[in-house]
BAGUDO-574499 format. One record per residue: residue in one letter; x, z, y of N, C-alpha, C in turn. Coordinates in steps of 0.2 Angstrom, whole numbers, always signed. Atoms other than C-alpha are relative to their C-alpha. Example, Ala and Ser with C-alpha at 12.3 -4.5 7.8 and 13.67 -1.06 7.14 Angstrom:
2
R, residu, nxx, nzz, nyy, caxx, cazz, cayy, cxx, czz, cyy
R, A, +4, +0, -6, +62, +39, -22, +4, +0, +6
R, S, -4, -1, -6, +68, +36, -5, -4, +3, +5
***
This chain:
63
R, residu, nxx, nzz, nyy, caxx, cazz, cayy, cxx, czz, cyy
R, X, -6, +0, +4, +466, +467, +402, -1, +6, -6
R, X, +0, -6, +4, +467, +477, +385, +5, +5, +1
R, X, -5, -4, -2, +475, +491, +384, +3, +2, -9
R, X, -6, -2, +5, +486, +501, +370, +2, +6, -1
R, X, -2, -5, +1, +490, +517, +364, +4, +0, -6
R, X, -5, +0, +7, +505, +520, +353, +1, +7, -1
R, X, -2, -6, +3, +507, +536, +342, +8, +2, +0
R, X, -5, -4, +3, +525, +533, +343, +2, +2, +7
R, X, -3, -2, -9, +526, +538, +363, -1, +6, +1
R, X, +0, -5, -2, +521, +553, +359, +3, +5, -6
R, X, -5, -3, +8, +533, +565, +345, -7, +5, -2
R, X, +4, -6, +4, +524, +573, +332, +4, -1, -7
R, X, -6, +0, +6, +530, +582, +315, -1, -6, -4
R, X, -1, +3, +8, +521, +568, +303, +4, -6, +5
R, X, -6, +7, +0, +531, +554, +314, -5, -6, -1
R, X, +5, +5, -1, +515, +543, +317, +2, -3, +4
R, X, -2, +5, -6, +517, +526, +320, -6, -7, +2
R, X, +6, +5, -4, +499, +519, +324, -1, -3, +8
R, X, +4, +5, -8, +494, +508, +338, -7, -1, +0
R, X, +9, +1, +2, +477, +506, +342, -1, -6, +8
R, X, +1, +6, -4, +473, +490, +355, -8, -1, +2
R, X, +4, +3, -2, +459, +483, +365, -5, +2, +4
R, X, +1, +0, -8, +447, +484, +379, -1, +10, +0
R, X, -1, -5, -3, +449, +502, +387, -3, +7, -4
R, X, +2, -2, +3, +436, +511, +381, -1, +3, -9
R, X, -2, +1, +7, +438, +507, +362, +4, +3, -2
R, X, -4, -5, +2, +453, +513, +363, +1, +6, +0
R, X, +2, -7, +0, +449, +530, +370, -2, +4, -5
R, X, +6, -4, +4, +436, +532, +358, +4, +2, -7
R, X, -5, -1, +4, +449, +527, +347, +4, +7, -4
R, X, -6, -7, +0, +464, +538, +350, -3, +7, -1
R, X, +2, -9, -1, +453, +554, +352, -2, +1, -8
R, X, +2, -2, +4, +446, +552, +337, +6, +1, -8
R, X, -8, +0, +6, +464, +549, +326, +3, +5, +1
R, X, -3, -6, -5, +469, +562, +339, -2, +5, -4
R, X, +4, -6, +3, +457, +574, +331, +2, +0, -9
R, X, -1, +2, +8, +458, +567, +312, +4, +2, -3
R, X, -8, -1, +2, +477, +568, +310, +2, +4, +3
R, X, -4, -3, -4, +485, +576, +323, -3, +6, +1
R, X, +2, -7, -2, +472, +592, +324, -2, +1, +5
R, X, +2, -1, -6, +468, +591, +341, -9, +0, -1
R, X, +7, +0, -1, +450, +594, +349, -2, -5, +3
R, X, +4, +5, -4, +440, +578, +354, -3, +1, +3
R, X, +3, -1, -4, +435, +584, +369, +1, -5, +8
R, X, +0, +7, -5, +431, +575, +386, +8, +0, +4
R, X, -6, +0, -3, +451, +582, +393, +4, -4, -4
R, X, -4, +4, +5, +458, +575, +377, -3, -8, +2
R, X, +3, +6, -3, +449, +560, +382, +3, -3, +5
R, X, -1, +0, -5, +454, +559, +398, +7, +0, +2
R, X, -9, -3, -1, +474, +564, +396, +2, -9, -5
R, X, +2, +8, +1, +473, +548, +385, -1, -3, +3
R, X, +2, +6, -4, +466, +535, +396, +7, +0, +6
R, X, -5, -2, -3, +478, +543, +406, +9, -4, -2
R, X, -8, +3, +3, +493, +536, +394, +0, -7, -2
R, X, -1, +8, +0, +488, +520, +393, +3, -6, -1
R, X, -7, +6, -4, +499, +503, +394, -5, -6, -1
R, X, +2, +5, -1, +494, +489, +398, +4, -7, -7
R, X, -1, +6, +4, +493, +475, +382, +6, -4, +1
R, X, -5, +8, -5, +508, +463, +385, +0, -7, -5
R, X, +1, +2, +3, +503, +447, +380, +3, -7, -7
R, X, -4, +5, +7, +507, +436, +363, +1, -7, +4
R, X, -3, +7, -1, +516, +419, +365, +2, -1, -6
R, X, +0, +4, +8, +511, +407, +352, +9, -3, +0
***
């Protein structure tokens, strides 16, 4: 199942409203690294970790 992380599940001051989608991993690698980019944090393996941690499950599109 893919998964999903949404910037807007978590408050910040610039008010991010990225999504990032698809198989689990991807997304982690993802998030940590926009985590780090934007948001200032360190991409380390807890950041990592706290992440996977907030995951949702994809819910799927109907054509």
């Amino acid at each position: 199942m893919r998964k999903v992380a949404d910037c807007r599940d978590f408050p910040s001051e610039s008010k991010c409203t990225l999504t990032i989608s698809g198989e689990e991993e991807e997304v982690v690698r993802a998030a940590a690294e926009h985590a780090a980019s934007v948001h200032g944090h360190q991409n380390t393996p807890e950041l990592r970790n706290q992440l996977r941690g907030m995951l949702k499950d994809e819910m799927p599109q109907h054509a």
